[in-house]
VOVEX-467006 format. One record per residue: x, y, z of N, C-alpha, C, O, CB in turn; residue in one letter. Coordinates in pm, whole numbers, plus 32768, in hexadecimal, padded with zeros to 4 digits. Glycine has a CB too. Layout:
# residues N
XYZXYZXYZXYZXYZa;...
//
This chain:
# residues 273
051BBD7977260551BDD7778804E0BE0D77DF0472BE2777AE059DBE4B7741x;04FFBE1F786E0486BE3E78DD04B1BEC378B6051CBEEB78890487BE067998x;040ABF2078E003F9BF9178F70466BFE5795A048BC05879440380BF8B791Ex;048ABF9D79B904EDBFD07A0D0594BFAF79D00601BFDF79EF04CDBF8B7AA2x;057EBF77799A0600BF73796F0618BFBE78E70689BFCC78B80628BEE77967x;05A1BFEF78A805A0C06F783205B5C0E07896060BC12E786E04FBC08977C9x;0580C0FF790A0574C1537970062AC18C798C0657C1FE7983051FC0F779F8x;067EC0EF79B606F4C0FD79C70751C130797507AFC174799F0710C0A879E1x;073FC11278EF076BC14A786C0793C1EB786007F6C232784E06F8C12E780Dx;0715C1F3787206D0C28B78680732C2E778AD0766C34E78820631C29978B9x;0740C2A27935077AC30C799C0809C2FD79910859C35879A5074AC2F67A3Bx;082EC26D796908ADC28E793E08FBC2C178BB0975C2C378A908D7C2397956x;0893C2EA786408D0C359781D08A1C3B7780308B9C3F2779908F5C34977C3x;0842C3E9786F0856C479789508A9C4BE790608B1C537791B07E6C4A278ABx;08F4C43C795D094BC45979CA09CFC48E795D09F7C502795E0969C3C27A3Fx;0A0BC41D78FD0A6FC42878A30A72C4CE785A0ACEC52078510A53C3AC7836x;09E7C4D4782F09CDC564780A0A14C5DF78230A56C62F77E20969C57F7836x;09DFC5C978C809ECC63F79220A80C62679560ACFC68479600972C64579A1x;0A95C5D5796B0B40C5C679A40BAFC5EF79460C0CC63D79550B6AC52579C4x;0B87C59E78DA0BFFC58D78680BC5C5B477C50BEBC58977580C39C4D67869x;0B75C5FE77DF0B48C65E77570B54C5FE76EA0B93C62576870BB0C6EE7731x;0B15C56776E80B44C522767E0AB7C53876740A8FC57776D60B99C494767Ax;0A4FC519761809BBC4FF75FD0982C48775850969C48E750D0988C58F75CFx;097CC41E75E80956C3A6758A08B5C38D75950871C338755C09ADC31475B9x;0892C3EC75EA07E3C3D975E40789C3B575720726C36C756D07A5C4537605x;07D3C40D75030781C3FF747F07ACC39374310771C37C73C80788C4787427x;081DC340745B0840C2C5740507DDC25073EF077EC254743E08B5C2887440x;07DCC1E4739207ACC19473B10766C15B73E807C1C158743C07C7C18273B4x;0709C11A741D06EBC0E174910713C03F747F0749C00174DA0650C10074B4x;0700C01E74370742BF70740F07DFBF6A742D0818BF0A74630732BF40734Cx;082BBFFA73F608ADBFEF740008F2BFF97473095FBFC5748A08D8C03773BCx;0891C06074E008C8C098755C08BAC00F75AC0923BFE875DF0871C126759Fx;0848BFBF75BF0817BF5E75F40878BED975DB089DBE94763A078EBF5775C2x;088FBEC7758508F7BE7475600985BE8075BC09B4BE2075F90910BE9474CEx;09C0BF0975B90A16BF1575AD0A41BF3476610AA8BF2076A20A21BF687538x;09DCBF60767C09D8BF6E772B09B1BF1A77510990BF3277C50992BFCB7775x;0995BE9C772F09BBBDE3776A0A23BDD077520A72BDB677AD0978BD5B772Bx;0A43BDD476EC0AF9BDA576F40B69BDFF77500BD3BDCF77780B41BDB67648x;0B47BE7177650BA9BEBA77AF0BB9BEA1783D0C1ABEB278870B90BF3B77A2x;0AF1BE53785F0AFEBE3578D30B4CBDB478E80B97BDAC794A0A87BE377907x;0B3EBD4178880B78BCBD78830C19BCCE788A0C61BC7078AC0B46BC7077FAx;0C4FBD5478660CC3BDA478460D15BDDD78E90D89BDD379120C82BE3177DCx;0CAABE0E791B0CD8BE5879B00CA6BDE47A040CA2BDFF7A7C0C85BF0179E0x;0C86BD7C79E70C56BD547A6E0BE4BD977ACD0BE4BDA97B460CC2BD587AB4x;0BA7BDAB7A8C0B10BDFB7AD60A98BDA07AFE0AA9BD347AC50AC2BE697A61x;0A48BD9D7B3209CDBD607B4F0951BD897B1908E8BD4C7B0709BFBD637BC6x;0979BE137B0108D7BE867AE60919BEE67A7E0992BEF87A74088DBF007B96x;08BABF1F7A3508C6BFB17A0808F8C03B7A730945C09B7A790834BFCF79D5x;0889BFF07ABF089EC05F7B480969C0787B6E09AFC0DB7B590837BFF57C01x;098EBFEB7BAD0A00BFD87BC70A5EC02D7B5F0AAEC0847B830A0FBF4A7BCBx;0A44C0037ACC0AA3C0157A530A98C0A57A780B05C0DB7A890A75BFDD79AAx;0A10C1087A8E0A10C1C47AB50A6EC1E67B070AAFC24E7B04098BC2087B08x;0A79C1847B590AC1C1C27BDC0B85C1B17BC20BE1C1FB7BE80A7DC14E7C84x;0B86C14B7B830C2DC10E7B670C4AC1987AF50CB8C1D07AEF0C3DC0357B05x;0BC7C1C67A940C07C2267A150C11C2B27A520C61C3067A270B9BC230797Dx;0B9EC2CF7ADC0BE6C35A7B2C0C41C35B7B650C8FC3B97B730BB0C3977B84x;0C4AC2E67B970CCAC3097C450D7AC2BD7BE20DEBC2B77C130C7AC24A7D3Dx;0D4EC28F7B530DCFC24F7B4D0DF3C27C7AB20DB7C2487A530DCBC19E7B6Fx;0E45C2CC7AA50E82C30A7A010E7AC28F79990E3CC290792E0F45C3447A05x;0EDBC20779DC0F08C1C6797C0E50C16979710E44C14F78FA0FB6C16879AAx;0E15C15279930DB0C11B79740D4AC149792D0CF0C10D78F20D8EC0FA79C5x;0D68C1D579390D12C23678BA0D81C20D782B0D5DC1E277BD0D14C31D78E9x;0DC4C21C78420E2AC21777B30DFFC150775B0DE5C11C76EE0F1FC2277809x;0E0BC13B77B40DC5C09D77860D3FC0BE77310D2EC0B176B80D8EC0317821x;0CD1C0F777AC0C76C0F8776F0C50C16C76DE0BE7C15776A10C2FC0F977D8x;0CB7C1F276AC0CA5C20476490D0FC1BC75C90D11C1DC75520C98C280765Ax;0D56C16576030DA9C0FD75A80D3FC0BA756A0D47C0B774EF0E0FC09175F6x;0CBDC07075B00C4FC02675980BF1C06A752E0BC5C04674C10C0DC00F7617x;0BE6C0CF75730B4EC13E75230BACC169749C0B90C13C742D0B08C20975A1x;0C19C1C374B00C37C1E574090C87C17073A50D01C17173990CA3C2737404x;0C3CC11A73690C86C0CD72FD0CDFC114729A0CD3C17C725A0C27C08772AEx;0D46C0AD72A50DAFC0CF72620DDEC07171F90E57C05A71F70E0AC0E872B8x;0D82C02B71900D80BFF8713A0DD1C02E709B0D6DC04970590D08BFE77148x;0E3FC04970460E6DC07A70070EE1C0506FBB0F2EC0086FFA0E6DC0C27039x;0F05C0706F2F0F73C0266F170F9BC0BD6E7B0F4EC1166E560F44BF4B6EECx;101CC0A36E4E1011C0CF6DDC1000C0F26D4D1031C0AF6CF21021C0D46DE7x;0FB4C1696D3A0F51C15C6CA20EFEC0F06CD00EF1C0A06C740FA8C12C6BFCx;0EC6C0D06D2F0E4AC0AA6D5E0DFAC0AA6CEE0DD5C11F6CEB0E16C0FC6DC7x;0DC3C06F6C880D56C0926C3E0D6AC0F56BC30D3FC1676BAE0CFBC0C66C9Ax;0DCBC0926B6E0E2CC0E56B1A0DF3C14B6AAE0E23C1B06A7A0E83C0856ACFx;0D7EC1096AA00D0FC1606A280D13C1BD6A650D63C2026A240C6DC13A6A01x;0CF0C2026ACA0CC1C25E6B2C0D37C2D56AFB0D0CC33D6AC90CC5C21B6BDEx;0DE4C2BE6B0D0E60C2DE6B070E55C31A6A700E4EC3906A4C0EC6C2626B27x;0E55C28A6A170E15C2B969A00DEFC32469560E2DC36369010DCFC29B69A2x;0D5DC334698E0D1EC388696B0D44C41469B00D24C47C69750CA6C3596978x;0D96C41D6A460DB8C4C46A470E28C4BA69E80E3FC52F69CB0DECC5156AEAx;0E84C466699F0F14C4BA695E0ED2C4CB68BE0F0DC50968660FD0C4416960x;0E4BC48768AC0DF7C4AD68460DB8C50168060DAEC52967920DC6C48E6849x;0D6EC52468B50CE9C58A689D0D0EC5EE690F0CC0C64E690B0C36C53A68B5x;0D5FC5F969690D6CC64C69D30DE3C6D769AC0DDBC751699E0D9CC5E36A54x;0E6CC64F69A40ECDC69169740EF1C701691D0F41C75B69350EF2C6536956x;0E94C6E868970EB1C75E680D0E93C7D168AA0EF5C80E68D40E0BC7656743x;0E07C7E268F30E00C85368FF0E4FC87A696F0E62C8F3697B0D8AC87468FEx;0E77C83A69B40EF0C8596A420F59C8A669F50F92C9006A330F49C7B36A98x;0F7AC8906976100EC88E692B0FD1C93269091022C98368DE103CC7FD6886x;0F43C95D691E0F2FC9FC68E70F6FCA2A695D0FBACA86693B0E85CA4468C9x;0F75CA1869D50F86CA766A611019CA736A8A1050CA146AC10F26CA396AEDx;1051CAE76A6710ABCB216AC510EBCABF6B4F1161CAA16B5C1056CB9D6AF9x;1082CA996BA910CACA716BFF1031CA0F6C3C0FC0CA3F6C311122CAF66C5Dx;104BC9826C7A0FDEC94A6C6E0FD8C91C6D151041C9096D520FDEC8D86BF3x;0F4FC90D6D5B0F48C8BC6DDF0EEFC8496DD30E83C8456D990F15C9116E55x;0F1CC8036E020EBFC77F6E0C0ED1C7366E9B0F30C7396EE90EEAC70D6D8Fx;0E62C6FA6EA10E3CC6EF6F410E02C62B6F260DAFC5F66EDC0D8CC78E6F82x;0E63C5F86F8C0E0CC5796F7C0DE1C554704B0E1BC54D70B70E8EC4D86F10x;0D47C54770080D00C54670AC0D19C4CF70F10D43C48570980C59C55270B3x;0D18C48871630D01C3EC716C0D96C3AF711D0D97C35B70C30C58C3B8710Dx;0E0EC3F271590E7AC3A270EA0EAFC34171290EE8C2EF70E10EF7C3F270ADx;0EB0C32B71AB0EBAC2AD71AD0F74C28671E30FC4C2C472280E82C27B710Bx;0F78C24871C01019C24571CC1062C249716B10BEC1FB7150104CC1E07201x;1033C2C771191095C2FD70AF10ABC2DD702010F5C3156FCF1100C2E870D8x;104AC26170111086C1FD6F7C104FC2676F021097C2996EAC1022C1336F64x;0F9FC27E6F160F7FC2BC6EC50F9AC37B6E910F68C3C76E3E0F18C28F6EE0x;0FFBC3836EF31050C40F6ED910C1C4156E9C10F5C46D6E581074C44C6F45x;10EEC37F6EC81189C3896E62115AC3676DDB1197C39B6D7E1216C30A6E8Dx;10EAC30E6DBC10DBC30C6D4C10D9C3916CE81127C3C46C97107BC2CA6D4Ex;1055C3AC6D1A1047C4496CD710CBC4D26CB610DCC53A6C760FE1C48E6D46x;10FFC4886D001191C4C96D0B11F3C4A36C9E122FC4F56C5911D7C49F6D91x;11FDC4106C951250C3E16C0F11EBC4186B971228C44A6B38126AC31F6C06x;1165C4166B8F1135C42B6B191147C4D96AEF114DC5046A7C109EC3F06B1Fx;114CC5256B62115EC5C46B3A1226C5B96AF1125AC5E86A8C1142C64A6C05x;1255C56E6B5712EEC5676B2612FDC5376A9F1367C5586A6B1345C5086B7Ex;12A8C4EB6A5212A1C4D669DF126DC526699F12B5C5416940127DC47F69CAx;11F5C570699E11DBC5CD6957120CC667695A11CDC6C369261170C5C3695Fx;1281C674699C12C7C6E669A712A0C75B69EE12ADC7D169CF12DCC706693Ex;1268C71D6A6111EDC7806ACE1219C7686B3911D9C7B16B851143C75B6AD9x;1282C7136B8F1283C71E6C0F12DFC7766C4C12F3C7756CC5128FC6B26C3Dx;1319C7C26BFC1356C8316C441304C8A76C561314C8F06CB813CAC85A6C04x;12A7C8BD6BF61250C9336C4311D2C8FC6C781162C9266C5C1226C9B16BDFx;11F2C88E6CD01149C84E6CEB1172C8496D8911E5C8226D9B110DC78A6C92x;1142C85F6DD51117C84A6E7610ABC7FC6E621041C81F6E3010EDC8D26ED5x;10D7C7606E9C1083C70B6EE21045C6E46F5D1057C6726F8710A2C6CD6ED2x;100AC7286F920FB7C6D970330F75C675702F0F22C65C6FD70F4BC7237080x;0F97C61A70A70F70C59D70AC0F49C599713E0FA2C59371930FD8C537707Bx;0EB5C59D71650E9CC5BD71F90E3BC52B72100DF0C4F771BE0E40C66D721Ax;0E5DC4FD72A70DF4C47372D60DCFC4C0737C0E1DC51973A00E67C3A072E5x;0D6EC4A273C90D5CC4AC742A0DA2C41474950D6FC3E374FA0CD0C4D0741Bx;0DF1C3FA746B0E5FC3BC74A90ED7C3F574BA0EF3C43174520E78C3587473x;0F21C3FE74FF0FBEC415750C1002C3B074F0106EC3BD74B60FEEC43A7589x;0FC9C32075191030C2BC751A1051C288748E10B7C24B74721006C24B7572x;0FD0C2B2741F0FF2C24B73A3103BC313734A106AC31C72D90F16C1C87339x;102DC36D7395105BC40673611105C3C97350113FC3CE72E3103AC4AC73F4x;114EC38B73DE11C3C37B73F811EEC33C73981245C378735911DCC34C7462x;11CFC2CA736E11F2C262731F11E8C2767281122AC246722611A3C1F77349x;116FC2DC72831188C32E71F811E3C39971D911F2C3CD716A111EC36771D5x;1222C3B8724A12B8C42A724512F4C3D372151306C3E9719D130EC47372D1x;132DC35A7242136CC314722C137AC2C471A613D7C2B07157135AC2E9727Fx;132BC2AD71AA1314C2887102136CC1F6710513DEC20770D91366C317707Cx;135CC1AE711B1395C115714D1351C0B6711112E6C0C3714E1389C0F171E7x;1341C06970CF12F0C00F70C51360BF9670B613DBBF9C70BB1285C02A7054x;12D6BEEB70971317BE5670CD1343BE43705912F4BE67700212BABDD3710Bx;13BFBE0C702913D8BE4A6F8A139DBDC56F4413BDBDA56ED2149BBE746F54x;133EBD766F9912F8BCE66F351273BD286F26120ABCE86F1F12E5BC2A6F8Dx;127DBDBE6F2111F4BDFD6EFD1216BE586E8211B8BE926E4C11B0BE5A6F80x;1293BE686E5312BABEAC6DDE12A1BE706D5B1289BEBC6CFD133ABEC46DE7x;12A5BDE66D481257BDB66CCC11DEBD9A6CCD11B7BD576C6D1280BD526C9Bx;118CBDBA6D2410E7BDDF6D2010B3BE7C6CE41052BE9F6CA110AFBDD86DC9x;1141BED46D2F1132BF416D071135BF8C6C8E10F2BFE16C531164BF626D3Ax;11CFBF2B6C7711F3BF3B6BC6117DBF176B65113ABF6C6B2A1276BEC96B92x;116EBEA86B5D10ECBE866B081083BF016AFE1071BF3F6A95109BBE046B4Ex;102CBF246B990FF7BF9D6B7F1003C0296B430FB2C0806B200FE9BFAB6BC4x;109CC01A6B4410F1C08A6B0C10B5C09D6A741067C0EA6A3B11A0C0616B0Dx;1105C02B6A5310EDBFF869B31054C019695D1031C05668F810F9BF4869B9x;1015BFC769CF0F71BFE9699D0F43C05069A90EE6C069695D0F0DBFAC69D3x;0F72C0C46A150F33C14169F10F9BC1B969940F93C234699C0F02C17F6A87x;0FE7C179694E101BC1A968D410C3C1DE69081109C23768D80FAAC2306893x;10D9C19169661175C1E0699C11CDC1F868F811D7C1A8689C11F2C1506A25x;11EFC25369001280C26768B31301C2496887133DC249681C129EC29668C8x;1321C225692A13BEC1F6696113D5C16D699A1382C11D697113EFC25269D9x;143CC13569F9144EC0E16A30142DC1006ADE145AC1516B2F14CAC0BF69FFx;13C7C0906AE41390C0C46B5C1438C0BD6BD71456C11F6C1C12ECC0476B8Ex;146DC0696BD714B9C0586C241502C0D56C451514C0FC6CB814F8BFFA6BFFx;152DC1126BD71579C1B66BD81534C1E16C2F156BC24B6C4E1576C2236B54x;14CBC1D26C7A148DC2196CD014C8C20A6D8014CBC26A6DCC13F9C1ED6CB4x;14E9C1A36D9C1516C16B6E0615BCC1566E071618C1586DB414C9C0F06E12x;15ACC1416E891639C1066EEF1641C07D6EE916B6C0A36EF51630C1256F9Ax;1640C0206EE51649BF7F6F1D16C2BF5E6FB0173DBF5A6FAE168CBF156E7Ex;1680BF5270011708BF22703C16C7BEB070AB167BBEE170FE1770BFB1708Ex;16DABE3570B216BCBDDF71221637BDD870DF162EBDD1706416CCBE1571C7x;15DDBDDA71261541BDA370EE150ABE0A70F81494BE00711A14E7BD327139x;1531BE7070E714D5BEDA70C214E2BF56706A1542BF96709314B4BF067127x;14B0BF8B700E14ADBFEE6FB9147EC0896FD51407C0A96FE21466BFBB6F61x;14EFC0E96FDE150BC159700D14D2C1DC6F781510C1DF6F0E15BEC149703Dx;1450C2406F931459C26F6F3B14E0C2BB6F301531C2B96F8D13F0C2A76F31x;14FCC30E6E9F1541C3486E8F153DC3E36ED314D3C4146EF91546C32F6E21x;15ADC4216EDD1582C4B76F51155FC50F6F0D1533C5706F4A15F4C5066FB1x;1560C51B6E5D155FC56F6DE614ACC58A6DF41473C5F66DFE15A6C5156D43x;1467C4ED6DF013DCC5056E281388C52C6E851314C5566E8213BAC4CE6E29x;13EEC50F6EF713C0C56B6F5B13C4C5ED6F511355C6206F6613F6C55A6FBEx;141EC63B6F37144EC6C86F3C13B7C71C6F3D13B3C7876F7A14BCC6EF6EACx;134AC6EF6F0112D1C7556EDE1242C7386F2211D7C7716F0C12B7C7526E3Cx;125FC6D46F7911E8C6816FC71214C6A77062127DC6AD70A311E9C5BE6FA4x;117CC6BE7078118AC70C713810EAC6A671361083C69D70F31177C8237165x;113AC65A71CD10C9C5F5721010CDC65972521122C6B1725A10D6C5597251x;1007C63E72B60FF2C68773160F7DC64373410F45C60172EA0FEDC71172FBx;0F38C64373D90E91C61973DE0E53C67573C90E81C6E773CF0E50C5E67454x;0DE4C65B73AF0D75C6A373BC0D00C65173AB0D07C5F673580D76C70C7367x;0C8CC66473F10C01C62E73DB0BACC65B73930B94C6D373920BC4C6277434x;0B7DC61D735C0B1FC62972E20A6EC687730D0A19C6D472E10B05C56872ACx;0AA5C61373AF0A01C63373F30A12C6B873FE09E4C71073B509CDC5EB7497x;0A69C6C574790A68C76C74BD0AB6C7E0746A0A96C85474850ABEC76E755Dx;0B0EC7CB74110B80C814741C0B39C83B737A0AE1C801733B0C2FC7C17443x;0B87C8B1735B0B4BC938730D0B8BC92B72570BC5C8D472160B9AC9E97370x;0B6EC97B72460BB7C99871970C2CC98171AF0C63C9AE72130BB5CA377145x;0C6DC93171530D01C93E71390D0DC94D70A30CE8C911703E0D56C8BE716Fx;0D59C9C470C70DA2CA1D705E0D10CA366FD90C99CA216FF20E51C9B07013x;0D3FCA5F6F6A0CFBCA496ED60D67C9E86E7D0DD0CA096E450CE3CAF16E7Fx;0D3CC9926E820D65C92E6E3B0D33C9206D940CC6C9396D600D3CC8C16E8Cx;0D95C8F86D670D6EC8BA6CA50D56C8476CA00D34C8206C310DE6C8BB6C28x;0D5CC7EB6D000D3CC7566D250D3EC70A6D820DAAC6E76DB00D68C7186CF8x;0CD4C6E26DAE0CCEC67D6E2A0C85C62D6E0F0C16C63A6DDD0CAAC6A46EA7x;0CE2C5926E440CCCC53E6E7E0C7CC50E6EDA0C6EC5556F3E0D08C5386E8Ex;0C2CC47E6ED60BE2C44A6F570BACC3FE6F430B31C3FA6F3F0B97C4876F9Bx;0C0DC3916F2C0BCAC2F66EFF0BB9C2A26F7E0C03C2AA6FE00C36C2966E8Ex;0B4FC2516F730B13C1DA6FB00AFEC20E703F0AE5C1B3708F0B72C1526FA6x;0B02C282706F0ADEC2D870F10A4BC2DE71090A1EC2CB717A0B13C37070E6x;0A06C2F670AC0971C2EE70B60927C29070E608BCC29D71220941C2F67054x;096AC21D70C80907C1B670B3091CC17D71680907C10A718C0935C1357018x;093DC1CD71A90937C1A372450909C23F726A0948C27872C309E3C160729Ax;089BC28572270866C30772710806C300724C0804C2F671D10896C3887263x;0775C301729506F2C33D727406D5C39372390726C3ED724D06BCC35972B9x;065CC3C271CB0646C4177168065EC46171A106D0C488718805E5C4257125x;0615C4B772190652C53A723D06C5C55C724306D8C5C9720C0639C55D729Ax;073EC51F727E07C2C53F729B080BC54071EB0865C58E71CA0805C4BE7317x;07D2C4DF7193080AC4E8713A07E3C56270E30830C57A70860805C47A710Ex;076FC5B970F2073BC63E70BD0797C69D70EA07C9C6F570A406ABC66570E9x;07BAC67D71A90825C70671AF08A4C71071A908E7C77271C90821C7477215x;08E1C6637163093DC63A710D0963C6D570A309AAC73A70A308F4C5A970BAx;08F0C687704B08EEC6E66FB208EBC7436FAC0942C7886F7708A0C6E76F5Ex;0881C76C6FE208D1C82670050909C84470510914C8BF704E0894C898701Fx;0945C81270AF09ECC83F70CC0A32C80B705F0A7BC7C370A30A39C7FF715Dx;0A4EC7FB70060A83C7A36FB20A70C8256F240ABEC8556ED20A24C6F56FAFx;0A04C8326F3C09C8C8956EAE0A06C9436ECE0A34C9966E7F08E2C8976EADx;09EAC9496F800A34C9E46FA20ACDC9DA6F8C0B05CA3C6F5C0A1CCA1A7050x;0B0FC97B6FA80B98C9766F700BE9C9596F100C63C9616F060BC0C9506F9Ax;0B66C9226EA20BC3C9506E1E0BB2C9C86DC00B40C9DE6D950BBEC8E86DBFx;0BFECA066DA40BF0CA626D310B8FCA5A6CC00B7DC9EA6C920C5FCA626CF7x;0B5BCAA86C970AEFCAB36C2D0B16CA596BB70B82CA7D6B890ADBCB4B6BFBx;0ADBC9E96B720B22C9786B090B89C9136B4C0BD7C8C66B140B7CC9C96A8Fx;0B75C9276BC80BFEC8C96C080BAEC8416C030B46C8326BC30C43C8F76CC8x;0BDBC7FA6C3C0BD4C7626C100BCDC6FD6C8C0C31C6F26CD40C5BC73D6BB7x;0B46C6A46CAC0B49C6626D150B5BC5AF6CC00B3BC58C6C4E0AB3C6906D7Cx;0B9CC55E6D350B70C4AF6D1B0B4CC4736D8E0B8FC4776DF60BE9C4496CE2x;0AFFC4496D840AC5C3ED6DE20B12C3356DBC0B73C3146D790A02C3FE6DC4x;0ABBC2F06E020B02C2506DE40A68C22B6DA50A02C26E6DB80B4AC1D56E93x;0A74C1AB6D560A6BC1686D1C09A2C1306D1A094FC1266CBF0AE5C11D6D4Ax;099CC1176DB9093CC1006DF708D0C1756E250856C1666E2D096FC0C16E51x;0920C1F66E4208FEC29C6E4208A1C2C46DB208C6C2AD6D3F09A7C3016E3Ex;0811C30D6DE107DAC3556D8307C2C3D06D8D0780C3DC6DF4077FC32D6D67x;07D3C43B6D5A0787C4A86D6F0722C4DB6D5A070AC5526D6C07A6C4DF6D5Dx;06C7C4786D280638C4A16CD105D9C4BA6D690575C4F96D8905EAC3FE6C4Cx;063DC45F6DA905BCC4486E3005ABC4B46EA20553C4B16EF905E1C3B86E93x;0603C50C6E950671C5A06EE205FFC5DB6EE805B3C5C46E8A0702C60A6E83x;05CEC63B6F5605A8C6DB6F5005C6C70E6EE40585C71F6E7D05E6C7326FAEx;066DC7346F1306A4C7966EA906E2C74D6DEA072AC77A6D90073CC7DF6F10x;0699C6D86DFC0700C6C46D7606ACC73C6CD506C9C7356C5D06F7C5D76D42x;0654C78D6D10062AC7D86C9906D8C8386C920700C8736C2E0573C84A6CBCx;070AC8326CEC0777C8916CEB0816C8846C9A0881C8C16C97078BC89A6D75x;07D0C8006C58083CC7BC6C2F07FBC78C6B8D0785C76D6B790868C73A6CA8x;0882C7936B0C0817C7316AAD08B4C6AF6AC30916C6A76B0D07DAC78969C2x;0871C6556A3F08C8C5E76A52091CC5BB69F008F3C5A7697E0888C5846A71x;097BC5AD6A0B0A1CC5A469B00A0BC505695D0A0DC4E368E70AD0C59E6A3Ex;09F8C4BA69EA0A0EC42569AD09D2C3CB69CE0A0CC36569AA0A77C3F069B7x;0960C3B16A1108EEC36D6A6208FEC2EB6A7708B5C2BC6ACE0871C3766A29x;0965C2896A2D0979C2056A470A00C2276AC10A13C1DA6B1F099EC1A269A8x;0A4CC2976AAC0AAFC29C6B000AC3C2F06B690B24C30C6BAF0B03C2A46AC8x;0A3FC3186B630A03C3656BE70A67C4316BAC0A6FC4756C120A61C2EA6CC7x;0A8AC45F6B630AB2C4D16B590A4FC5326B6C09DEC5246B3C0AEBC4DD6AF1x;0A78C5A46BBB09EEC6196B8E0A4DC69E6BA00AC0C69B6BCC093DC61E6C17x;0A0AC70A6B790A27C77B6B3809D4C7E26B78095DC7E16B5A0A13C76E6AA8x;09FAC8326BC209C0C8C86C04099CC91E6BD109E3C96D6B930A00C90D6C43x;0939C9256BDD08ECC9746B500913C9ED6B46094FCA186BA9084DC9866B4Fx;08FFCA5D6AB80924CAB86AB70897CB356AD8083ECB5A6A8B0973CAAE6A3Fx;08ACCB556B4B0849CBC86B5C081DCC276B2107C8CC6F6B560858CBFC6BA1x;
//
């Protein structure tokens, strides 16, 4: 890559910045670079330069280009050990609190919220549990209202079910109709999608658990430090963070702020002051 064309980069996401309060400056640089060639191969562009000018003067060509930048890679009980280990090691203590919040960051289009959702419905917690499930997308936010999925993705799902210790029959969970699988509305009832950015945007709520798998691993150490403590100011004292798989916290600023639940499955624990 030419100097001028790192140059072009630059300005086009600090134009994005300032226009549309998104902030991918601190991402990646392998990932951003990647991913703003294809958008151009995508819009029909010639330049970086060009691609700046189509993402100010044109809505739908910005929406392309954060379709590109936020991956939306996801499925359900994703990484069933992970599932596992909260109805293991998380759960006994959720089941002490009165009334519980949990926050999943980076959700994506919804899979890994309904999960967490059947697993509180099994352990006799999702009626006093409020779930948030926030992405700095709207478009994959929509599709997680919806809760829709291709129903030749439900026996990928089931299996995962199984392996991270489901209870029930995964199917009881869904609609079937035509080729696609409808969650049930019983699971919805306690889950509020919403955006928010990770980069710019502030504390949400005090949480007993949050979520934020495989989000890291497309953010530079710094951005991922003011990850964690935003992450650490919004949970409650003993509340409970997960990261994904590939995610460490040893490497954090703040991970003294945290000890560790389950280290093969990325769990950690907010220390008690």
């Amino acid at each position: 890559m030419s100097e001028n064309e790192k140059i072009e980069i630059h300005l086009l996401l600090e134009a994005i910045h300032i226009k549309y309060g998104y902030d991918f400056r601190k991402y990646s640089n392998t990932h951003v670079f990647r991913r703003i060639h294809e958008i151009i191969e995508k819009t029909n562009c010639q330049s970086v330069s060009e691609l700046q000018y189509k993402v100010l003067y044109d809505s739908d060509t910005f929406l392309i280009f954060l379709k590109y930048l936020s991956i939306n890679v996801t499925e359900m009980f994703r990484n069933p050990p992970f599932y596992k280990s909260i109805r293991n090691e998380i759960v006994p203590v959720l089941k002490t609190y009165p009334f519980i919040k949990i926050w999943s960051a980076g959700c994506s289009t919804g899979e890994e919220v309904y999960s967490l959702a059947i697993l509180l419905h099994e352990e006799g917690l999702l009626d006093r549990t409020i779930i948030y499930g926030t992405d700095i997308n709207e478009g994959v936010l929509i599709k997680a209202r919806e809760g829709i999925y291709p129903a030749n993705m439900i026996e990928k799902f089931s299996e995962n079910y199984q392996n991270a210790g489901g209870k029930g029959h995964f199917d009881d969970y869904f609609t079937v109709k035509y080729n696609y699988a409808s969650v049930k509305n019983e699971l919805k009832k306690n889950i509020v999608f919403a955006g928010h950015n990770l980069v710019t945007d502030h504390v949400f709520g005090e949480m007993n658990l949050i979520t934020c798998r495989n989000v890291f691993i497309y953010f530079e150490q710094e951005l991922q430090d003011h990850a964690i403590k935003l992450f650490s100011d919004s949970l409650c004292t003993g509340g409970f963070l997960g990261l994904g798989s590939k995610e460490d916290m040893r490497f954090s600023t703040y991970h003294n702020l945290f000890q560790t639940i389950n280290e093969r499955n990325r769990l950690y624990q907010k220390k008690f002051m």
